[in-house]
C-alpha positions in Angstrom: -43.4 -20.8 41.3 -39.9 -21.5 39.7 -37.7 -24.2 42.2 -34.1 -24.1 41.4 -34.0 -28.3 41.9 -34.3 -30.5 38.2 -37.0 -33.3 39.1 -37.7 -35.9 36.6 -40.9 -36.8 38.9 -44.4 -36.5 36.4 -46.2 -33.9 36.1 -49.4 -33.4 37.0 -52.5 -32.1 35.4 -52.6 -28.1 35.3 -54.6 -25.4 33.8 -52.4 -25.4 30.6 -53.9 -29.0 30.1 -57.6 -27.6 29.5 -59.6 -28.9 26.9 -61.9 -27.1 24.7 -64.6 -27.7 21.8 -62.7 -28.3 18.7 -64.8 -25.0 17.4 -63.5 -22.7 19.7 -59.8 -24.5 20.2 -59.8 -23.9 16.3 -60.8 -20.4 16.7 -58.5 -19.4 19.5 -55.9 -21.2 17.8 -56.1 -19.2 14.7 -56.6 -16.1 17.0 -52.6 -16.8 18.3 -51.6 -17.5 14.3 -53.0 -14.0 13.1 -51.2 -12.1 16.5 -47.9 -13.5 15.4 -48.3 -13.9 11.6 -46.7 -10.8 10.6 -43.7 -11.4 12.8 -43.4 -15.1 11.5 -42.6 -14.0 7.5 -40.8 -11.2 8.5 -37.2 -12.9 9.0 -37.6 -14.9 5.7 -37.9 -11.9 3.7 -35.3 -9.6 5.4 -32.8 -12.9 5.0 -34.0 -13.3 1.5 -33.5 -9.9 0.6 -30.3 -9.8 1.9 -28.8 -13.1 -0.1 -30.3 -11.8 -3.2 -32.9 -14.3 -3.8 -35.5 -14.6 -6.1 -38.6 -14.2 -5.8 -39.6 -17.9 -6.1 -36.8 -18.9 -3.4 -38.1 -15.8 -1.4 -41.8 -17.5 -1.1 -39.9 -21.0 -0.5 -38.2 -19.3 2.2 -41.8 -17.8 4.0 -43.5 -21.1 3.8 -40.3 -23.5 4.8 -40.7 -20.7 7.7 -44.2 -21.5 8.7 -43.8 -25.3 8.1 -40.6 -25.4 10.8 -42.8 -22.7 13.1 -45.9 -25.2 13.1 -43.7 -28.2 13.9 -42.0 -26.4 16.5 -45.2 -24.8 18.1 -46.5 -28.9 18.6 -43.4 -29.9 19.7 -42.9 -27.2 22.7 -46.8 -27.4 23.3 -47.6 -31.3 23.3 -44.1 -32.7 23.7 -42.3 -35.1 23.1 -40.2 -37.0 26.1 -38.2 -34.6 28.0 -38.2 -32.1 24.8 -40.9 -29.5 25.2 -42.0 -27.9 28.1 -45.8 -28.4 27.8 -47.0 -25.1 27.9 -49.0 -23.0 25.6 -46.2 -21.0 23.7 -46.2 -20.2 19.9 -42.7 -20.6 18.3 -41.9 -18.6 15.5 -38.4 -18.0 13.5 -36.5 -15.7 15.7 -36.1 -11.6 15.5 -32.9 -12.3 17.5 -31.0 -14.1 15.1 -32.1 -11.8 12.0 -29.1 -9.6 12.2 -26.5 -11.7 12.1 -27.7 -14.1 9.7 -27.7 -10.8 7.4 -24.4 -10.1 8.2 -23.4 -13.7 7.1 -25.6 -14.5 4.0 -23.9 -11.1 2.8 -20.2 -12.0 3.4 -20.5 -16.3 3.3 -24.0 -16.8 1.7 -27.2 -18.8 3.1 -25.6 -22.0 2.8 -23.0 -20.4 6.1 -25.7 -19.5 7.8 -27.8 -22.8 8.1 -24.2 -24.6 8.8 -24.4 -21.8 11.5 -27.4 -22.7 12.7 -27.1 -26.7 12.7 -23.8 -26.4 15.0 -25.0 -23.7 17.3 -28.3 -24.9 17.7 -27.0 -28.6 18.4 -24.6 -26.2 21.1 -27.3 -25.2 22.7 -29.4 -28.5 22.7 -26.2 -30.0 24.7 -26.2 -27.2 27.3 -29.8 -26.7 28.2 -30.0 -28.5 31.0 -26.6 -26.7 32.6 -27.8 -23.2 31.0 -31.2 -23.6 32.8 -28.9 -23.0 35.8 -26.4 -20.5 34.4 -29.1 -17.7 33.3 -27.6 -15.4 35.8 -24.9 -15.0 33.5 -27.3 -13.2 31.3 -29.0 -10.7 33.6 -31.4 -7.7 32.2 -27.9 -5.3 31.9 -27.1 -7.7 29.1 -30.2 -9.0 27.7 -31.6 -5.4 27.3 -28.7 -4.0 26.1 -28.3 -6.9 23.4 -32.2 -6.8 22.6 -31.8 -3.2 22.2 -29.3 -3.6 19.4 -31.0 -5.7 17.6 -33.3 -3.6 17.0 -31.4 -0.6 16.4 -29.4 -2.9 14.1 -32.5 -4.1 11.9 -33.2 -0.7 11.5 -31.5 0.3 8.3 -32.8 -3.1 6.8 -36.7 -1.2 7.3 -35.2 2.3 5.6 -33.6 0.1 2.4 -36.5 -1.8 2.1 -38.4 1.7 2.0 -36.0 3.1 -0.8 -36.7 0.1 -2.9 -34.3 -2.2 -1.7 -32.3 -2.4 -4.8 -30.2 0.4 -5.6 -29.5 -0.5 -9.1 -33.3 -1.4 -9.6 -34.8 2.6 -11.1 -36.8 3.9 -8.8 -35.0 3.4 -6.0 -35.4 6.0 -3.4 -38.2 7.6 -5.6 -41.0 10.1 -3.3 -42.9 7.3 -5.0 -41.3 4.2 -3.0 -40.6 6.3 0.2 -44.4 7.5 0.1 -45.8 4.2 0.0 -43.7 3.1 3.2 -45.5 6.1 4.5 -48.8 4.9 4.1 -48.2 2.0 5.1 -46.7 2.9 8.2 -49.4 5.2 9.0 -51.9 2.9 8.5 -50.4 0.8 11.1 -50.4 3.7 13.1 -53.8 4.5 12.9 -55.3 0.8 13.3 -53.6 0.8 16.6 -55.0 4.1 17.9 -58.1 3.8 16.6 -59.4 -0.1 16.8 -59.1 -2.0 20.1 -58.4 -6.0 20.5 -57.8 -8.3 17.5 -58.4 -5.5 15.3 -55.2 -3.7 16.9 -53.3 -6.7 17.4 -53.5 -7.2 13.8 -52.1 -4.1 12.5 -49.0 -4.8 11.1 -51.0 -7.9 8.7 -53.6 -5.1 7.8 -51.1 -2.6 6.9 -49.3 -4.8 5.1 -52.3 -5.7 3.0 -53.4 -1.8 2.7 -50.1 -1.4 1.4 -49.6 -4.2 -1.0 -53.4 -3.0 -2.9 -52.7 0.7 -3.0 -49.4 -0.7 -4.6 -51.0 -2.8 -6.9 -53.2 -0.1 -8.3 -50.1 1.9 -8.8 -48.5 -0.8 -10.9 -45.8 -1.3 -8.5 -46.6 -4.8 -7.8 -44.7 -8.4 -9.3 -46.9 -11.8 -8.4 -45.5 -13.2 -11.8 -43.8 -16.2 -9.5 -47.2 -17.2 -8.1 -48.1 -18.7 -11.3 -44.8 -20.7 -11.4 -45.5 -22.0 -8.5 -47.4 -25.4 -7.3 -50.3 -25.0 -5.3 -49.7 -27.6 -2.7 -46.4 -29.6 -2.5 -44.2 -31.0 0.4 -41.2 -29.2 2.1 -38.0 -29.6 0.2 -35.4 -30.9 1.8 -31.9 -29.0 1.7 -33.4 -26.8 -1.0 -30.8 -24.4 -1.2 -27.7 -27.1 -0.7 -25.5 -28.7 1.6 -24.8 -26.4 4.9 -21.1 -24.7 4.7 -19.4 -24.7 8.1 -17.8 -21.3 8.1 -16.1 -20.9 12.3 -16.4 -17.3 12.4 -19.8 -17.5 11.2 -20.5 -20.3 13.9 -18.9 -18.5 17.0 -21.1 -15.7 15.9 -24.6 -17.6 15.8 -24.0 -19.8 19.1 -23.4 -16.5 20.8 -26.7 -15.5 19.4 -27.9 -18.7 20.4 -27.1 -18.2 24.3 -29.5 -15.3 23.9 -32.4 -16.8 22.3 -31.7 -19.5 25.4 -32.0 -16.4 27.9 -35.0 -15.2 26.7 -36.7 -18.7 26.4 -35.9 -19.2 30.2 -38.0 -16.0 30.5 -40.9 -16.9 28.4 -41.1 -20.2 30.3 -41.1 -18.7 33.7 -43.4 -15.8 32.3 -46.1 -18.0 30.8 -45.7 -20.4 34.0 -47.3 -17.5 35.7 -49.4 -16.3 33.9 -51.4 -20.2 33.5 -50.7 -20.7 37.0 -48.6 -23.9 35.9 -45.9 -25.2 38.4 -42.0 -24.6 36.9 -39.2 -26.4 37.7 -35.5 -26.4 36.7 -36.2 -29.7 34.6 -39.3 -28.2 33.1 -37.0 -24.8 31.9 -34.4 -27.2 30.3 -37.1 -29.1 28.0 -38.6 -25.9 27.0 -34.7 -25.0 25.8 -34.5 -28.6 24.3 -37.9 -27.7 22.1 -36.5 -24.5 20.8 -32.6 -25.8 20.3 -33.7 -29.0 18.7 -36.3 -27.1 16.2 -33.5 -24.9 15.2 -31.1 -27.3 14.8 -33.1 -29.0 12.3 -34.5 -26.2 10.7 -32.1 -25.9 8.2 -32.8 -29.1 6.6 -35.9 -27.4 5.4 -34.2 -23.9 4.1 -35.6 -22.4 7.2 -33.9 -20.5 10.6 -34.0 -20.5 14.5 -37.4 -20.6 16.3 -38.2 -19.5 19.5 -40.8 -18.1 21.6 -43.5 -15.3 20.6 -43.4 -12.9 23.3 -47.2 -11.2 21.8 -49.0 -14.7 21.7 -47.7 -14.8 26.1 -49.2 -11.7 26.3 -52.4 -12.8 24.5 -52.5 -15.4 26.8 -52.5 -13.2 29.5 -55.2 -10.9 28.0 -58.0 -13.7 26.9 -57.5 -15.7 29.9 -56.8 -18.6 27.3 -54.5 -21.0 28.8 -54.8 -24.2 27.3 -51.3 -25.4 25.6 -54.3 -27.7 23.3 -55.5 -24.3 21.7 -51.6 -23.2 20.5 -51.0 -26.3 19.4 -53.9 -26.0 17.2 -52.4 -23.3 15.7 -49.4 -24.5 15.7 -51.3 -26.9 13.0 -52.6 -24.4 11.1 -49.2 -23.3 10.8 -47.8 -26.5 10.1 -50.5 -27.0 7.0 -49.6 -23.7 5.2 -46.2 -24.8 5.0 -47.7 -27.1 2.2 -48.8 -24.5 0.5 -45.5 -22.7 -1.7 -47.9 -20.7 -3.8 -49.0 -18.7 -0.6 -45.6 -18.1 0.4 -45.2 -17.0 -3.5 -48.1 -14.4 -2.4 -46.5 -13.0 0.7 -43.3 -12.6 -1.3 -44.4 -10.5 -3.9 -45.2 -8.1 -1.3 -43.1 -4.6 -2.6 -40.2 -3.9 -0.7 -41.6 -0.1 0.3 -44.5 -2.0 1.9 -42.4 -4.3 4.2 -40.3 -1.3 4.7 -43.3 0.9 6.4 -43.9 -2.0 8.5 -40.3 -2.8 9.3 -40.1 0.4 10.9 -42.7 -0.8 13.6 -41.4 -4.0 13.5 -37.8 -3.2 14.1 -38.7 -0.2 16.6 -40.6 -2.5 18.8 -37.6 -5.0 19.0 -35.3 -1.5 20.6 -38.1 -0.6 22.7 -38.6 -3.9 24.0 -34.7 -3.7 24.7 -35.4 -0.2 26.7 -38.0 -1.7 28.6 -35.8 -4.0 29.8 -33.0 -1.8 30.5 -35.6 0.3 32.5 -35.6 -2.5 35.6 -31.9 -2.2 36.2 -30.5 -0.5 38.9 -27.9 1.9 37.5 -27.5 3.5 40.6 -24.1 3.3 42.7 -22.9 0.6 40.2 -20.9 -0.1 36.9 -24.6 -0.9 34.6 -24.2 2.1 33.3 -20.6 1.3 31.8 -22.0 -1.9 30.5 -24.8 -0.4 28.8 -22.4 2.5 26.6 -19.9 -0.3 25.7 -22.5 -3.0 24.7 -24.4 -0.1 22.7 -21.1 1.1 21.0 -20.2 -1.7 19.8 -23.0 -2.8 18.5 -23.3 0.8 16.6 -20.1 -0.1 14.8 -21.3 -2.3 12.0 -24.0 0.7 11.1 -21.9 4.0 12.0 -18.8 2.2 10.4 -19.2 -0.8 7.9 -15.4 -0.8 7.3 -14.1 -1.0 10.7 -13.3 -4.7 11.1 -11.9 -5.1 7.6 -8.3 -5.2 8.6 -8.8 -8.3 11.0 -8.7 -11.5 10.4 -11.8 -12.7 8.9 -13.4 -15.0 11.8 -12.6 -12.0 14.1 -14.2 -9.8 11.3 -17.5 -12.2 11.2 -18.1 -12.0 14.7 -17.8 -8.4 15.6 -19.6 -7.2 12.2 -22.4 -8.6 14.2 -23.8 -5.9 16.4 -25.6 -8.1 18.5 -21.9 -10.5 18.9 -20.0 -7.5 19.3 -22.6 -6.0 22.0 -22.9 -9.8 23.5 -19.6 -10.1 24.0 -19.2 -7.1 25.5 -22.0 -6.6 27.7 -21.2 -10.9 29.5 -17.4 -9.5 29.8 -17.9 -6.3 31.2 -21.0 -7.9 33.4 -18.6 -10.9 34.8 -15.6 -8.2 35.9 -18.1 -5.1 37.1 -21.0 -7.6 38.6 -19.7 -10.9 38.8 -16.7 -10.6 39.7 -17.0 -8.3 43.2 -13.3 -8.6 44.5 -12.1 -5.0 44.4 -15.3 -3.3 44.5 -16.0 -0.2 46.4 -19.1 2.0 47.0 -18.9 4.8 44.8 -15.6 4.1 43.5 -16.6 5.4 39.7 -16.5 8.5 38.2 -20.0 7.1 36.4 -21.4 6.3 39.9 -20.4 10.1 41.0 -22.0 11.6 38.1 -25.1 9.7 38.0 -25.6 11.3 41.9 -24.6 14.3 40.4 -27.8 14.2 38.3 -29.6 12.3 40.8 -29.2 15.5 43.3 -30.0 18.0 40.3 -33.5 16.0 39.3 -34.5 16.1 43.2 -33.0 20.1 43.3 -34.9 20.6 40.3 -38.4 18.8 41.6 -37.7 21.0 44.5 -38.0 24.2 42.4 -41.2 22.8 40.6 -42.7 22.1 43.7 -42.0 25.5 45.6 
């Protein structure tokens, strides 16, 4: 399926290139926009929050979000010379960037972080067709371990949002806030036990509308900006000024960049399987062309770093659905609400305890994605397990200890108050000397390796016992 060799030959014809009715390619389209909507205005809000926005620039922030999402769903679906790899894959503003963008809106403001973004993301546009190569630098030891963090990291974002986000707002960390995260998190909850399908697949957006009514009838609601706001008007360019270039802030996002790269190299090969479609080297680096040169201009519109939906792959996989014709048309749809600032105004007056209950799903499944991953290396006999403690440690840091950096320099101070940096960092050193780097290496050499047979013989001594 995947050939290690770049051709520049064309392509020919595959299943991703199906056509279908514009009824149901409208339909199935929308289908992808409502599995991934709820993960799409996320990021907005939780970047928003943390610069101190108001609520008007909050709702500018969600619909510049879906305007750059739409634009870069058409451009990785239909292409456009050797940028997009032609394959039905929604991109959204990335989960994996979330964190440290926090970190540097709070120290540097928003204006750092899109200068952040434009230089990284023009980084990574330069390197994709070497880093379509070089993935092995990032194997699942790393990826997991970073992927891991981020979610662990976004996890106190979900508990503030729950106390009222504010804590000089009354009210803030009231039964009264901290019981409506509740219900709303149970309500995700119990729409994905109970319902099956697009029902399920739509719990977080259900929840999050459960919440925002039950809220409403409590008074605990603000929509005052939605009437300030136009009902249809253009994206602004710049809206929030020029970008700052801030180097600490810079190193920071391009190492996040690297892993957005990683897991797009993933998503390409994934989804190439899954439609059947033939992958090459070549094809790889365009789909990491799509995704570095949507970010990279992102920020012109006040919005972040896009990259692939890992749900809408796996609705791909479960409809059978593989026409790159049907994401782009809700890629569209996508693109059209980002005319629309009084809807984003809408989704931004969404309480915080609301976004909190569903941040806490949100956010969890981002770590336990990270697990999963962790779950296909082989710890066994080997160094992983070294990798895996350090990355996770350092990424800790920032949470377990906000003031541990403070007496470095601040570039240094940027990077590692970034869990997912600090854990990047990390996890490619330790990875290149324990993995890479093999000179030196001996079987069962560690005093990790020895205990991990150590438990290894107690499990099987213990199944044993069971068994007898």
């Amino acid at each position: 399926m995947f050939s290690g060799k770049l051709q520049a030959r064309q392509r020919h014809p595959g299943p991703e290139d199906e056509r279908y009715s514009f009824g149901r390619t409208l339909a199935y389209g929308i289908q992808h926009i409502l599995t991934m909507y709820g993960g799409v205005i996320a990021p907005p809000l939780i970047i928003g929050g943390a610069a101190g926005l108001s609520a008007a620039d909050m709702g500018l922030l969600v619909t510049a979000g879906l305007f750059v999402s739409g634009a870069a769903t058409l451009l990785q679906t239909l292409g456009l010379g050797r940028v997009g790899s032609r394959l039905p894959i929604v991109q959204g503003i990335s989960f994996v960037t979330v964190s440290t963008m926090v970190t540097i809106a709070q120290s540097d403001g928003l204006r750092s972080v899109y200068g952040a973004i434009i230089v990284s993301g023009l980084i990574g546009l330069v390197l994709s067709s070497f880093f379509a190569r070089l993935v092995r630098l990032f194997p699942a030891v790393v990826t997991g371990t970073i992927i891991t963090v981020i979610g662990l990291s976004l996890m106190p974002v979900a508990f503030t949002w729950a106390l009222g986000n504010d804590p000089h707002k009354s009210g803030y960390g009231s039964m009264g806030n901290i019981g409506l995260a509740g219900l709303t998190l149970l309500a995700i909850l119990v729409i994905s036990r109970v319902f099956q399908g697009a029902i399920s697949r739509l719990s977080i957006l259900i929840g999050l509308i459960l919440g925002t009514v039950v809220a409403a009838l409590a008074g605990r609601t603000d929509f005052s900006a939605v009437g300030q706001t136009k009902l249809i008007a253009l994206p602004s360019i710049l809206p929030f000024g020029s970008p700052v270039f801030n180097v600490g802030a810079i190193v920071s996002m391009t190492i996040v960049m690297l892993v957005i790269m990683t897991e797009t190299v993933a998503d390409v090969i994934t989804i190439g399987e899954i439609v059947g479609a033939e992958i090459d080297t070549g094809r790889v680096a365009d789909g990491l062309r799509a995704d570095m040169a949507s970010s990279a201009v992102a920020p012109l519109f006040g919005s972040f770093p896009c990259s692939a939906f890992a749900q809408n792959i796996g609705l791909v996989a479960l409809t059978g659905i593989k026409s790159r014709f049907v994401v782009a048309t809700g890629g569209l749809v996508l693109l059209l609400l980002g005319f629309v600032p009084v809807f984003g105004a809408v989704v931004a007056g969404i309480p915080y305890p609301v976004l909190g209950g569903a941040g806490v799903v949100l956010f969890g499944t981002v770590a336990a994605s990270g697990i999963r991953t962790l779950a296909r290396v082989e710890f066994h006999d080997n160094l992983n397990m070294v990798i895996v403690a350090v990355g996770l440690a350092g990424g800790l840091i920032p949470i377990a200890a906000p003031t541990f950096w403070d007496a470095f320099p601040q570039w240094f101070a940027v990077i590692m108050q970034s869990g997912i940096s600090a854990t990047a960092i990390s996890a490619i050193v330790l990875n290149l000397l324990f993995n890479v780097l093999t000179i030196g290496n001996r079987s069962g050499a560690s005093v990790f390796a020895a205990a991990d047979d150590e438990r290894d013989g107690f499990g099987e001594r213990i199944d044993d016992d069971i068994r007898h």
